[in-house]
Each structure stands twice: as structure tokens, then as C-alpha cells.
N, C-alpha and C positions, 0 to 999 in steps of 0.2 A: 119236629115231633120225634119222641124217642121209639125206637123199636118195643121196648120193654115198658114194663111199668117198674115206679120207683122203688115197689119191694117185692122179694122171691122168697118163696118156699122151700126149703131141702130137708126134707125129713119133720122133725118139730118147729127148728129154729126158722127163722124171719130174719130176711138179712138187705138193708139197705142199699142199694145201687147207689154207688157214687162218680161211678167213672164205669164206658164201654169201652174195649177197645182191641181191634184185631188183632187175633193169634199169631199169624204170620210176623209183625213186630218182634217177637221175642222166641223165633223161632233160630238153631242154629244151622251151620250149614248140613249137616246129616237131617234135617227138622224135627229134632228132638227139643224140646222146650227149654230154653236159656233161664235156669230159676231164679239164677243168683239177680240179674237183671229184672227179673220179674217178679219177684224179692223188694229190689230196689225199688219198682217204681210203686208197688203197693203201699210199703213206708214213706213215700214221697208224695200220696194221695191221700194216706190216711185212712186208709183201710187196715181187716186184719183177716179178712178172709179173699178166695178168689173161686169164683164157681165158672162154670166152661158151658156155652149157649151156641151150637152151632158153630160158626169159625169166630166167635167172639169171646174174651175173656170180662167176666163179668167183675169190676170191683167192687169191694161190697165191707160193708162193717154188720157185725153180727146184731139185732136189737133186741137188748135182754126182755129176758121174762118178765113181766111185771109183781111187783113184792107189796102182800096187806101189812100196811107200818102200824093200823089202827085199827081200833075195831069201832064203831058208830055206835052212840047208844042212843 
């Protein structure tokens, strides 16, 4: 069972949980965060954003707005 649930809030946008996975991983030796690497593995998961939960980095794809294509008569 996951800590989280599969979508987050940050301000308006809703953004999908695709992957959790601890800060420490992509932390350098001074433990300032490795981005290039953290960069890398987000592109490699298919995400396009990353939100921070605690010592967890959150992956996440943004879930757009919904669009009226129609109008019902």
C-alpha cells in the first residue's frame, strides 16, 4: 500500500503520482541535490514534474485542465 494517494494538489494544478522515491538517492556529497541525474531519471519515468513530500521525491505528470469541445443541445 502506498504512502500517498495517486494524485496531489500544488496550488490549482493536479498532478499524477507515477513513481516515489527517496531524496537521499540523488543527493550529492555536500547533499545538495544531483538535478542533472534527477533530470535524468524523471525523463526515464515519464514524468514532467517533481514535488518534494517529506524525505520523498514525488514523480508526477501534470493532469491538464479539462476543455468544453461542445456545446449539448
Amino acid at each position: 500500500m502506498s504512502l500517498y494517494s495517486n494524485i496531489v494538489y500544488k496550488g490549482n494544478r493536479a498532478y499524477q503520482i507515477i513513481d516515489v522515491i527517496k531524496i537521499h538517492m540523488f543527493l550529492n556529497s555536500d547533499n545538495s541535490v544531483n538535478e542533472r541525474v534527477l533530470g535524468m531519471y524523471v525523463h526515464e519515468k515519464g514524468g514532467d514534474h517533481v514535488l518534494q513530500r517529506d524525505r520523498d521525491f514525488l514523480i508526477c505528470v501534470e493532469i491538464p485542465d479539462a476543455e468544453i469541445v461542445g456545446e449539448a443541445k
